[in-house]
N, C-alpha and C positions, 0 to 999 in steps of 0.2 A: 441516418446519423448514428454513430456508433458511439455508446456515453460509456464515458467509464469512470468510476469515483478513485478520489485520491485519498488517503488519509496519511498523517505522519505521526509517525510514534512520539513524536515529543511532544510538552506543553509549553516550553521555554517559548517567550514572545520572539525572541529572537533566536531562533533554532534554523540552525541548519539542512535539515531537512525539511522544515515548512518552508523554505527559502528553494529547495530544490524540488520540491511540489509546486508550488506558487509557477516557478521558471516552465517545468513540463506544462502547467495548466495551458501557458502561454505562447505552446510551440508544438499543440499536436496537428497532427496531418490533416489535411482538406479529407470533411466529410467524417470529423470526428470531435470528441470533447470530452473534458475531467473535467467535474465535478469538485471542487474542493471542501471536503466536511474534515470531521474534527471530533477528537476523542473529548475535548472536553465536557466535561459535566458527567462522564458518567462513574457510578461510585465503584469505589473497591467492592470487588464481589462478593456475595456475603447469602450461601443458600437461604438464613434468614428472610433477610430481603425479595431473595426470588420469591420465597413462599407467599408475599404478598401483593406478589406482580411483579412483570419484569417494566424498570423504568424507564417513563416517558423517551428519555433520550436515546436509550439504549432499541427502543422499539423504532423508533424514526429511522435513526441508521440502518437497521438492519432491512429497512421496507424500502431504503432507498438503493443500499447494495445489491438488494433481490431485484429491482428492477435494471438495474444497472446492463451491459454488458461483460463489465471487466472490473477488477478490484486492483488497484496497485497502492502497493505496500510502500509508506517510505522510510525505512528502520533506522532510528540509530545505534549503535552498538553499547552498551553500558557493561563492564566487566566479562569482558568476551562471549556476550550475549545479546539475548532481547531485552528491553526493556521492559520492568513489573509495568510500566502503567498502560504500555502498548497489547503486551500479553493479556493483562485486564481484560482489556477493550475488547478484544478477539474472545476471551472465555467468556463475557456476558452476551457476544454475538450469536456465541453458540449455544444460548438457554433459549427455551427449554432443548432437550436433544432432538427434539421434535423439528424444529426449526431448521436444524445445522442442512438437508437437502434443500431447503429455499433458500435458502441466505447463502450458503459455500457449494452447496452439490453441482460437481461440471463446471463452475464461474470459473473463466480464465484471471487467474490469476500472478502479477509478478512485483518483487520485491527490488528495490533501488538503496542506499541507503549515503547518507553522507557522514563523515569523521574528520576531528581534526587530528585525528593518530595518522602514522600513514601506513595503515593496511587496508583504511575505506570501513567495509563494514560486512567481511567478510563472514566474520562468524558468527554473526546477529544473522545475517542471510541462510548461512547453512542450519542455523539455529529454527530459523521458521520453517524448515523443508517437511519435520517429522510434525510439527503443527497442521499443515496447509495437507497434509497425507490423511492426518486423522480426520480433517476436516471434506474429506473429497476432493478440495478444490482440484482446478485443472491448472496447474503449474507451466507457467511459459518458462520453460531454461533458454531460449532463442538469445538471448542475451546478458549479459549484467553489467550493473552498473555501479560501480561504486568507488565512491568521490573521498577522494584521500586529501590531509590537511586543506580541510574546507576553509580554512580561515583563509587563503589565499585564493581561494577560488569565489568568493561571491564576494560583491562592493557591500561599502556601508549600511545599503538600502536592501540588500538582500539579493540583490539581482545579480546574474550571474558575470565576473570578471574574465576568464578562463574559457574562448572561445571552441578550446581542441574540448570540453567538457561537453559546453552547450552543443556540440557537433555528435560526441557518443550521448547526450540525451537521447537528441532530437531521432537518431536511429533507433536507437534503443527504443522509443516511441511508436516508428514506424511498424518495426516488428509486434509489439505488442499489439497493438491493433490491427494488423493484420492475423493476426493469430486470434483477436474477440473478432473479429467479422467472421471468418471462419467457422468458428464455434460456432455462433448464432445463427448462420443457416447451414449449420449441420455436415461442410465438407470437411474430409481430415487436415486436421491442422499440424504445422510442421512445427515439432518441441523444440527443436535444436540445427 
């Protein structure tokens, strides 16, 4: 079984990208599974704070990423960016420095992101590349995805409306895992 966690940079209840996580969770390929976790609860970063331990929540994720297969990112764009709270997230992943090889070192890694602009979420994506660099991670470019005026694209409930979408998920999917199976027993895996 090939697991791979999902996290979304937003905290909105009704955010578009937990709605496009949620949908992946529920359409990966036989002999696979995401995990859906959550940035919530962990605090603004504060070396302060580190110096007294790194938190409870902040420690669980990252025990659970390290065992993981595959990390994918679901961004939303804020000021043609990443978002502080997503950013957050990812910079207390990486305390102590010690950590950053078991938690990002080699993890295949890839980013999705939904907008209701319509450029998707381009430059929140190119934005994580020089992150996901410092971090080791192993970046899947095999695909991308990114879902333009989402407000048209998922029903009331969240679920997805916009079949031609669910159709580049669901690939977009296939590749990514294929590229964490790969990884994990060690044959070379195709980037692009």
């Amino acid at each position: 079984m090939t697991k791979l966690i999902g996290l979304s940079g937003s905290l909105r209840q009704a955010s578009y990208n937990t709605a496009l996580l949620r949908s992946a969770a529920g359409m990966m390929p036989e002999g696979s599974e995401l995990v859906v976790e959550t940035i919530r609860g962990i605090p603004l970063y504060d070396a302060d704070l580190e110096a007294e331990g790194i938190p409870e929540r902040v420690t669980a994720l990252k025990d659970v990423i390290a065992a993981a297969d595959g990390l994918l990112l679901v961004t939303p764009e804020y000021n043609n960016s990443i978002p502080g709270v997503f950013k957050n997230a990812i910079d207390w992943l990486s305390r102590p420095d010690a950590d950053i090889k078991r938690v990002f070192g080699n993890k295949p890694v890839a980013v999705i992101g939904a907008s209701p602009g319509g450029f998707g979420t381009i430059l929140s994506q190119n934005a994580w590349l020089p992150v996901l660099r410092t971090l080791k991670a192993d970046f899947w470019s095999g695909g991308r995805l990114m879902v333009s005026r989402a407000g048209t694209v998922f029903n009331q409930d969240g679920t997805l409306a916009d079949q031609k979408i669910e159709d580049q998920l669901r690939k977009f999917l296939e590749g990514f895992v294929a590229f964490a199976r790969a990884a994990r027993q060690g044959a070379p895996a195709t980037r692009a």
